[in-house]
C-alpha positions in Angstrom: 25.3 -3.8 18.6 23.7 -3.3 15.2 25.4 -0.8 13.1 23.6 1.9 12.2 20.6 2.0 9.6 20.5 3.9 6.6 17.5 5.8 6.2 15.8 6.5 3.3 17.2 9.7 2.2 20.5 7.9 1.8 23.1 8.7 4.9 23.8 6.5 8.0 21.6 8.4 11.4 21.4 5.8 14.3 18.4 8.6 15.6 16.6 11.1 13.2 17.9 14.3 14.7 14.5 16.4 14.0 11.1 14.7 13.3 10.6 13.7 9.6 6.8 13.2 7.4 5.3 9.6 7.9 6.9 7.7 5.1 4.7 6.0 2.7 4.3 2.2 2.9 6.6 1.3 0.0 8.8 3.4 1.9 8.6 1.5 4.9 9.0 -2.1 3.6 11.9 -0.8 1.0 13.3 0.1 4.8 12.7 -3.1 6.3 14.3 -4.9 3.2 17.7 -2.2 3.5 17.5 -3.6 7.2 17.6 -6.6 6.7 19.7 -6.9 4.1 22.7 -4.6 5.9 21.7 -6.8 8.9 24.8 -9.0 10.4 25.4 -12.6 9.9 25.1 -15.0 12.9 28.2 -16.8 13.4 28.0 -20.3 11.9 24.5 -19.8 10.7 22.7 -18.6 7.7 20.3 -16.5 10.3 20.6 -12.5 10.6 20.6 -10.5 14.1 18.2 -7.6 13.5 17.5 -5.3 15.9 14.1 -5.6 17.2 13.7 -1.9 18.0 14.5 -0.7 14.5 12.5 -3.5 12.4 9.4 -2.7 15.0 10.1 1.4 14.4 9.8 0.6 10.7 6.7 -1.8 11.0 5.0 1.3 13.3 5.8 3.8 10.7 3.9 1.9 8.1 1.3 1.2 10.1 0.5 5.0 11.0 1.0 5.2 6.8 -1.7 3.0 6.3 -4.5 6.0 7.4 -2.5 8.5 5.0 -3.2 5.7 2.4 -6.8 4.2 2.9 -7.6 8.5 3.0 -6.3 9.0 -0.2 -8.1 6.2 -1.3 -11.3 7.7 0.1 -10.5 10.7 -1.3 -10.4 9.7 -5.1 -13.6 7.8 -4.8 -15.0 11.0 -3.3 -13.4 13.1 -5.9 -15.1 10.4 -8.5 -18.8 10.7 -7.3 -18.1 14.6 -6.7 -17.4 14.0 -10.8 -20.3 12.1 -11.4 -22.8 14.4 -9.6 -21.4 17.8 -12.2 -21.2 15.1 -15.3 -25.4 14.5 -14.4 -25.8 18.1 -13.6 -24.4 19.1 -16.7 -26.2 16.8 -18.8 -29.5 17.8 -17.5 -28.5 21.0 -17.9 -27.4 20.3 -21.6 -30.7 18.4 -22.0 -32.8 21.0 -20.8 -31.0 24.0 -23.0 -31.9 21.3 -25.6 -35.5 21.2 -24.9 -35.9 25.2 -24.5 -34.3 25.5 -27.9 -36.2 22.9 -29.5 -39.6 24.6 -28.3 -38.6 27.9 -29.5 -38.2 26.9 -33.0 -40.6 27.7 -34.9 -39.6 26.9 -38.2 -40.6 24.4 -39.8 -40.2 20.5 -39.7 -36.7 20.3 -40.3 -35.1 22.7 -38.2 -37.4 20.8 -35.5 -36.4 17.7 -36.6 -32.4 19.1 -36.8 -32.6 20.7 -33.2 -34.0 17.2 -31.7 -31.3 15.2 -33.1 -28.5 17.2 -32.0 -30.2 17.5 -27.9 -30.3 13.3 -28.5 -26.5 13.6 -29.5 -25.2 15.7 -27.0 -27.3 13.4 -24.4 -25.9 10.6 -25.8 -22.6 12.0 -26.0 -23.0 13.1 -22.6 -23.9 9.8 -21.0 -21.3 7.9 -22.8 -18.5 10.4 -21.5 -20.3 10.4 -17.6 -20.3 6.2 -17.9 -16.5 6.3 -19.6 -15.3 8.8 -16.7 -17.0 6.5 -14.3 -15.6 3.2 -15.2 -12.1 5.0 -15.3 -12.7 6.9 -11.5 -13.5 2.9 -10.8 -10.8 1.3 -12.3 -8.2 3.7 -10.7 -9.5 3.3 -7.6 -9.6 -0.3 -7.7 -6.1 -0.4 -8.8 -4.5 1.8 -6.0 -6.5 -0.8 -3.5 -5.2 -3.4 -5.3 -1.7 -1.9 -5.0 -2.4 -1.6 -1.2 -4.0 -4.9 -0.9 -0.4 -6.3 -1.9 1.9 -4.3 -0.4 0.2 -5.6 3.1 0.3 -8.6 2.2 4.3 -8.1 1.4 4.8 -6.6 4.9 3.1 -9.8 6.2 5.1 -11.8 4.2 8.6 -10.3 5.7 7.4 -9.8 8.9 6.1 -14.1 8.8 9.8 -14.9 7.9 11.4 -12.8 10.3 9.4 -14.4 12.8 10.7 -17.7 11.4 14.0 -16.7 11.7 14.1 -15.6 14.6 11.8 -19.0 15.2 14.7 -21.1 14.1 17.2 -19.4 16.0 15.8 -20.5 19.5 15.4 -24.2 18.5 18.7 -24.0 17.2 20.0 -22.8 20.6 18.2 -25.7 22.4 19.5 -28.3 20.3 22.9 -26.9 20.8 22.3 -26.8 24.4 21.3 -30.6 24.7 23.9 -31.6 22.5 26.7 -29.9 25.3 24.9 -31.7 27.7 25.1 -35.6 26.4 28.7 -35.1 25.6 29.7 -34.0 29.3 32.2 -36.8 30.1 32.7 -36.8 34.3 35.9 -38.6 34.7 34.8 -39.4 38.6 31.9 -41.3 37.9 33.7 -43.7 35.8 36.8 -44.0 38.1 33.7 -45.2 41.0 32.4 -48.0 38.1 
């Protein structure tokens, strides 16, 4: 019997007693590491016993995580083009308020000239600040993919060395086995030689 697991809220519950949020994926794998660190030694080996229920629990909460995740995800690149769209609309907007003013002047050449440069300023101003937010918006999203991208490939890591432990364990056994079997000595059948 395993002893209990500590969860991540820090005390010792072999069941949750009510139903808790799904944990995030960091969550999940810094479970899976407590677990198998806390796990207990095989006797005479540098293997672990883990308990297959809990490692699997952990593994099935990060994989109902994963949708939380990849939402989010979805959600900042939607929240970034939702940006994008108001940054346009407000620079046309700013352009065109440009253009009514300039065609209202009617002063002479160098309020003209004045009103035009300031509409190609606050264009320009405008695009650099819609193509800066948009490489940012980018940039984070790629980096919280990223993120993702290696925490799975973490969890894949573990869960490949688990397997190879547990792996090693069984041919362990069998060689054990074999070994009993060639040093079985039957006194009877030398007695008949």
């Amino acid at each position: 019997m395993t002893p209990p697991r500590r969860s991540r809220y820090g005390d010792t519950t072999s069941a949750p007693a009510s139903p808790r949020p799904v944990p995030t994926l960091e969550e999940c794998l810094l479970d899976l590491r407590d677990l198998i660190d806390h796990a207990r030694n095989m006797p005479m080996s540098a293997s672990v016993l883990i308990s297959r229920d809990d490692a699997l629990s952990i593994v099935d909460e990060a994989l109902q995580g994963l949708p939380e995740e990849i939402q989010r995800a979805r959600w900042l690149i939607k929240e970034r083009d939702q940006f994008l769209v108001e940054a346009r609309r407000d620079s046309d907007l700013i352009i065109e308020s440009a253009r009514t003013q300039a065609q209202r002047m009617v002063e002479r050449t160098e309020i003209v000239r004045e009103a035009r440069r300031l509409a190609e300023q606050l264009v320009f101003d405008a695009e650099t600040d819609s193509r800066r937010l948009r490489n940012e918006a980018e940039d984070f999203a790629a980096g919280q993919l990223m993120k993702f991208e290696e925490t799975l490939e973490d969890l894949l890591a573990i869960t490949k060395r688990g397997r190879a432990r547990f792996g090693a364990n069984l041919v362990v056994e069998e060689f054990e086995t074999e070994e009993e079997d060639q040093e079985f000595f039957d006194q009877d059948l030398t007695n008949e030689e």
